[in-house]
DSSP file (Angstrom, degrees, kcal/mol; ACC not computed):
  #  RESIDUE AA STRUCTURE BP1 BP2  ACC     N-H-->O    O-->H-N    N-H-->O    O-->H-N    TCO  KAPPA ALPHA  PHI   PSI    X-CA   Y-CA   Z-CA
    1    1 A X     >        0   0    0      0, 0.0     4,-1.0     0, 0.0     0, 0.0   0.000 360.0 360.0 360.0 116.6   27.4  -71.6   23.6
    2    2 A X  H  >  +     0   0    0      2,-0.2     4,-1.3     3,-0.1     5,-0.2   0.734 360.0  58.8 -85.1 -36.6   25.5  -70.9   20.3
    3    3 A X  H >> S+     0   0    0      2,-0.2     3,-3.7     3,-0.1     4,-1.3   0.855 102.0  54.5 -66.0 -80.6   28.1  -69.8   18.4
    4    4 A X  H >4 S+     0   0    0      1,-0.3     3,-4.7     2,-0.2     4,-0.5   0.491 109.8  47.7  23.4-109.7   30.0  -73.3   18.9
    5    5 A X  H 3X S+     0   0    0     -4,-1.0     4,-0.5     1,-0.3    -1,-0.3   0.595 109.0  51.4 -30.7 -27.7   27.1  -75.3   17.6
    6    6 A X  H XX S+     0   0    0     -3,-3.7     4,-2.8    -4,-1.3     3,-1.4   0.926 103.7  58.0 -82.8 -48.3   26.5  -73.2   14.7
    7    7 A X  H <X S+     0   0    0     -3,-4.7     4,-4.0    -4,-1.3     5,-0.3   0.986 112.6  42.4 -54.4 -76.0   30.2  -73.5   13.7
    8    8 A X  H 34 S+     0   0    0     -4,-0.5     4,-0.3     2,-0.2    -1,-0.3   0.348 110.4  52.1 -22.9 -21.7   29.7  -77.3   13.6
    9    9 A X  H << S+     0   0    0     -3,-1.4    -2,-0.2    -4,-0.5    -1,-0.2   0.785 112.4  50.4-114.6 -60.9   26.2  -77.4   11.8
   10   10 A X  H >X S+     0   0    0     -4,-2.8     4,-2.8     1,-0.2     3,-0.9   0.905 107.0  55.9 -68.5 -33.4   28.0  -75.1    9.0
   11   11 A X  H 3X>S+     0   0    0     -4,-4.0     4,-3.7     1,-0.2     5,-0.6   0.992 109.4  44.4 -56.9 -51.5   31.0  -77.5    8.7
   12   12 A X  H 345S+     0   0    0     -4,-0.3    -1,-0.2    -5,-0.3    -2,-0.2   0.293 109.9  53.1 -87.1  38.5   28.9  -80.1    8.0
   13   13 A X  H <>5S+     0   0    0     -3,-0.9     4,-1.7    -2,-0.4    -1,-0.2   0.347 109.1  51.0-111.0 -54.4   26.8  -78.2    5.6
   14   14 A X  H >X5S+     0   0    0     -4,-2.8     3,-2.7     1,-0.2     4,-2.3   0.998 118.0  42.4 -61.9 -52.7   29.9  -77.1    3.6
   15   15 A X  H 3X5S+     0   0    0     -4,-3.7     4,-1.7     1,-0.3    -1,-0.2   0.748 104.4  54.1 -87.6   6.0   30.9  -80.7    3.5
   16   16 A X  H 3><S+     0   0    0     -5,-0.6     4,-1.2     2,-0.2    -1,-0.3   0.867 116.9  44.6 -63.9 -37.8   28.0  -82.3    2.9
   17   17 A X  H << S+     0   0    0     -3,-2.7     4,-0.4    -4,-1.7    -2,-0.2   0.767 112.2  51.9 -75.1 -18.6   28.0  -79.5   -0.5
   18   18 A X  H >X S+     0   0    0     -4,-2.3     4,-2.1     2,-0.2     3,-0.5   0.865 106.8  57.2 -75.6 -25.8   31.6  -80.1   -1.2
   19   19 A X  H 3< S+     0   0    0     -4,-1.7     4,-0.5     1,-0.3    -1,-0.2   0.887 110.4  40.3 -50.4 -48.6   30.7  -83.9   -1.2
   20   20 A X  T 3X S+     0   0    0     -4,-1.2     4,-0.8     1,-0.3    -1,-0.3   0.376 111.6  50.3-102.0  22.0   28.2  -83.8   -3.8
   21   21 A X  T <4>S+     0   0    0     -3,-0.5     5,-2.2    -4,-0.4     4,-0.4   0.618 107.6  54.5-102.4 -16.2   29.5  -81.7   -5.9
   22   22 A X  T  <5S+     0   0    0     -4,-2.1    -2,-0.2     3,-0.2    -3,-0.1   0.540 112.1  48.1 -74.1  -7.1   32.6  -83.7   -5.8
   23   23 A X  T  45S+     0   0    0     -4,-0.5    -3,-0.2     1,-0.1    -2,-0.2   0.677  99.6  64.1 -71.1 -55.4   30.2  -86.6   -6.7
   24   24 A X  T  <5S-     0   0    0     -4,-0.8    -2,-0.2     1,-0.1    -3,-0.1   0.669 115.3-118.8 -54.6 -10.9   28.6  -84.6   -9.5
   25   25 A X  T   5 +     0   0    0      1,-0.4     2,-0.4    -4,-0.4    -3,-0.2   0.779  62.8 154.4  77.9  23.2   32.3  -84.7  -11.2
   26   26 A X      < -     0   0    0     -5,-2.2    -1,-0.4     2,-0.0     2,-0.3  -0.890  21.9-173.4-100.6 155.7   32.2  -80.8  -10.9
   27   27 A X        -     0   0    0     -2,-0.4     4,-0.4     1,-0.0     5,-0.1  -0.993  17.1-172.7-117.8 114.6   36.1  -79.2  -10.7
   28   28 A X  S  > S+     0   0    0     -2,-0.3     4,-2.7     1,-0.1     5,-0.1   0.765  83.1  48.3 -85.6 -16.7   36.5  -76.0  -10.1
   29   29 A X  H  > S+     0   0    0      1,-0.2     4,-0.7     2,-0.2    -1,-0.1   0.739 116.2  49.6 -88.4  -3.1   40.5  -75.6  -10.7
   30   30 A X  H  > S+     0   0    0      2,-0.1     4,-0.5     3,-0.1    -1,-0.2   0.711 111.8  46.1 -97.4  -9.0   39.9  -77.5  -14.0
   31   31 A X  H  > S+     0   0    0     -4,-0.4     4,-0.8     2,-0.2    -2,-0.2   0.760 115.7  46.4 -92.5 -25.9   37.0  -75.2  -14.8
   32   32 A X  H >X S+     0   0    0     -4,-2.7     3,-6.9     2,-0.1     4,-0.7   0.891 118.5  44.7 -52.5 -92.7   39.4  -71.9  -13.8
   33   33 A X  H 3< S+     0   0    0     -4,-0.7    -2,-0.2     1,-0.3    -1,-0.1   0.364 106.7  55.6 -62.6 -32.7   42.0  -73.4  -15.7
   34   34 A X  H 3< S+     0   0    0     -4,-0.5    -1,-0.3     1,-0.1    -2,-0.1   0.638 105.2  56.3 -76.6 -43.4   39.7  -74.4  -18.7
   35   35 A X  H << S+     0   0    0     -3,-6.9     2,-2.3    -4,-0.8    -2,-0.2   0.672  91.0  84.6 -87.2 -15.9   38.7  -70.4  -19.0
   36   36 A X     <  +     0   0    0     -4,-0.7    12,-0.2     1,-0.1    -1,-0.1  -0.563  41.5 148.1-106.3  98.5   42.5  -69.2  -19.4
   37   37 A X        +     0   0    0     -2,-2.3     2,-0.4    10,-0.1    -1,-0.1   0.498  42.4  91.3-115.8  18.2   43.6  -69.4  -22.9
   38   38 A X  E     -A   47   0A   0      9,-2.2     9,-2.5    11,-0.2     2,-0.4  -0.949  54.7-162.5-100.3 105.0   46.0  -66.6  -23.2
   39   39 A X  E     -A   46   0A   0     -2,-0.4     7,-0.2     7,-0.2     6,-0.2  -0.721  16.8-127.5 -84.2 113.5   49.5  -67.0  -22.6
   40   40 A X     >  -     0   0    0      5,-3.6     4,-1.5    -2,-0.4    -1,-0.1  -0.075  13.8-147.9 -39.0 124.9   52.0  -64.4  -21.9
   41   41 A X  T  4 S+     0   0    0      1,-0.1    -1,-0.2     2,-0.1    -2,-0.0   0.854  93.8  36.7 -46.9 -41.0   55.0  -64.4  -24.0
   42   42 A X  T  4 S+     0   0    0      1,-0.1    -1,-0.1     3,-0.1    -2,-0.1   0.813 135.1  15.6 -71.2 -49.4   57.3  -63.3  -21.8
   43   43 A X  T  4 S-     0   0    0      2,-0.2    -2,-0.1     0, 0.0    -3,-0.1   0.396  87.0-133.3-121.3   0.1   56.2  -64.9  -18.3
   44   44 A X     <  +     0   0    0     -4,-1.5    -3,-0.1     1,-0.3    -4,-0.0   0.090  48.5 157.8  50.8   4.5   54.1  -67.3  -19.6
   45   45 A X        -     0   0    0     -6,-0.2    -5,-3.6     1,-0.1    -1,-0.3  -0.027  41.9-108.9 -60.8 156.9   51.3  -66.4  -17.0
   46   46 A X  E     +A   39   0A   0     -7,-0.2     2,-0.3    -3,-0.1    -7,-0.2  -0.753  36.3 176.7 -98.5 138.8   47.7  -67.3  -17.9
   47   47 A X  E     -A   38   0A   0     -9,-2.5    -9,-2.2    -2,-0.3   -10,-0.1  -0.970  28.1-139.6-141.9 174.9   44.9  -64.9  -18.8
   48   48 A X  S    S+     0   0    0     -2,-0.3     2,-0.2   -12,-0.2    -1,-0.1   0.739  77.5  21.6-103.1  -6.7   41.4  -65.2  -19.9
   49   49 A X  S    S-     0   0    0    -11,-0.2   -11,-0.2     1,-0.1     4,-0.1  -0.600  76.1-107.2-121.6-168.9   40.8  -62.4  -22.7
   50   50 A X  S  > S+     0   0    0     -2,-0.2     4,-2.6     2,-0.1     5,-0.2   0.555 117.8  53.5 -84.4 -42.1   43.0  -60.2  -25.2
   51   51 A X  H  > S+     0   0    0      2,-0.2     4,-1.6     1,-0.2     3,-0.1   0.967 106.6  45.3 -71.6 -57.1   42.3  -57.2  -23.0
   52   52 A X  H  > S+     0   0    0      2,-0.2     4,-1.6     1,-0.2    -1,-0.2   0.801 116.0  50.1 -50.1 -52.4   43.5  -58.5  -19.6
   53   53 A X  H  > S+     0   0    0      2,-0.2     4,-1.8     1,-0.2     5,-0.3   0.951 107.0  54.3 -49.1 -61.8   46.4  -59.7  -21.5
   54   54 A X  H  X S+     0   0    0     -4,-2.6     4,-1.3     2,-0.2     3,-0.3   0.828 115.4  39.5  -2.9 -75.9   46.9  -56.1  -23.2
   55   55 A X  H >X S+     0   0    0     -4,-1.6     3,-4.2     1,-0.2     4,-0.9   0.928 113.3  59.7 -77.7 -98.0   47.0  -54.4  -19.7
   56   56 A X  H 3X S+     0   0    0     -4,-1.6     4,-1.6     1,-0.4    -2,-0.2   0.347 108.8  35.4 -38.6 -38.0   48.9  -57.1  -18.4
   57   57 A X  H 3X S+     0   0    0     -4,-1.8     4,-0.8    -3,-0.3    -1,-0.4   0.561 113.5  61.5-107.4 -14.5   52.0  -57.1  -20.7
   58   58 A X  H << S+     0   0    0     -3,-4.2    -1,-0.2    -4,-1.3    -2,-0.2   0.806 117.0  37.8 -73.9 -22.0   51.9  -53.0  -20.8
   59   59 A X  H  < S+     0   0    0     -4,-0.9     3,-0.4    -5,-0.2    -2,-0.2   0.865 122.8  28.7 -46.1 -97.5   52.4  -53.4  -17.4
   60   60 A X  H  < S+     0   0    0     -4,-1.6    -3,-0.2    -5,-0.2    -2,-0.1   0.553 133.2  34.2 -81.0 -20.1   54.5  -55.9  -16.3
   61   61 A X     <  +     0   0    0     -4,-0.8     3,-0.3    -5,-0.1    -1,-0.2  -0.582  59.8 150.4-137.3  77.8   56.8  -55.8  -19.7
   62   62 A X  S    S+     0   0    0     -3,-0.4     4,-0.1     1,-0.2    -3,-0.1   0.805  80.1  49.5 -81.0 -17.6   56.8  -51.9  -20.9
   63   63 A X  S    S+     0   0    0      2,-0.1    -1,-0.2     3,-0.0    -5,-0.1   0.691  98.2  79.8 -81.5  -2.2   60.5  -52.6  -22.5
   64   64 A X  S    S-     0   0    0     -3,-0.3     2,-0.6    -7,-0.2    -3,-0.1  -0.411  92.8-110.6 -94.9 163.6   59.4  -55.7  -24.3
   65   65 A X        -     0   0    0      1,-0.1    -1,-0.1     0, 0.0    -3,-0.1  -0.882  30.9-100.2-120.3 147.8   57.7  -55.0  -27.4
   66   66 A X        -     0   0    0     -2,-0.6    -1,-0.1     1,-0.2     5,-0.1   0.339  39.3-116.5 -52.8 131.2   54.3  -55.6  -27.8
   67   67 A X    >>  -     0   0    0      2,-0.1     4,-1.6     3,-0.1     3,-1.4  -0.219  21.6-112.0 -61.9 153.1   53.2  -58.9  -29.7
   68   68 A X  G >4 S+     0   0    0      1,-0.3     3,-0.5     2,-0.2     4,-0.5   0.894 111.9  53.6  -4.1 -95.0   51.2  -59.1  -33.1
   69   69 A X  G 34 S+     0   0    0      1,-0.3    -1,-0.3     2,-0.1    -2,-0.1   0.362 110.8  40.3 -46.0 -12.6   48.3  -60.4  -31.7
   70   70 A X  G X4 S+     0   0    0     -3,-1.4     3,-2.2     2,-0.1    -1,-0.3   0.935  89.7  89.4-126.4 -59.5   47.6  -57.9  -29.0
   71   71 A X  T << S+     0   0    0     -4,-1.6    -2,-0.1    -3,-0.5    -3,-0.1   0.472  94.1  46.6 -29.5 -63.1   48.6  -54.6  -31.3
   72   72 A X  T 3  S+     0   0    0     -4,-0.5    -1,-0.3     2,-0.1     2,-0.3   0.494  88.8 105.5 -32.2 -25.8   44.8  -54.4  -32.5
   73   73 A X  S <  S-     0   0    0     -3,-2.2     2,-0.6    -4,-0.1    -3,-0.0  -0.593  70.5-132.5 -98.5 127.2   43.1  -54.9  -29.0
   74   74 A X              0   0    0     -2,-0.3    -2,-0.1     1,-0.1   -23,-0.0  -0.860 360.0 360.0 -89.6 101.6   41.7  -51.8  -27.7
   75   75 A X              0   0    0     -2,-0.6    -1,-0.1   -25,-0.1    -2,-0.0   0.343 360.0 360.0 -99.5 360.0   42.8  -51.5  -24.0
């Protein structure tokens, strides 16, 4: 059974990469987390630009009205 073995040889391939990158110190949910530095007023969700934000809150709040900051930002 080929498949089997192969299934087994790729787990321990993944963890062997998750190992050392968890050895290097790299994070990925702190490096996600790191790239979103816009917060919704409303819902407080995170987003990573002005634009994405823009679309988001025309969206998801079309009665609210649109903040300051975003009025400028070209959708």
């Amino acid at each position: 059974m080929a498949r089997g073995q192969q299934k087994i040889q790729s787990q321990q391939k993944n963890q062997k990469k998750a190992d050392a990158a968890r050895k290097a110190g790299i994070d990925q949910k702190a490096a996600a987390a790191k790239a979103l530095n816009h917060k919704c007023t409303v819902c407080l969700a995170m987003m990573p630009d002005p634009k994405t934000y823009k679309q988001h809150f025309e969206n998801k709040h079309p009665k609210s009205p649109l903040p300051a900051e975003l009025a400028e930002v070209a959708a």
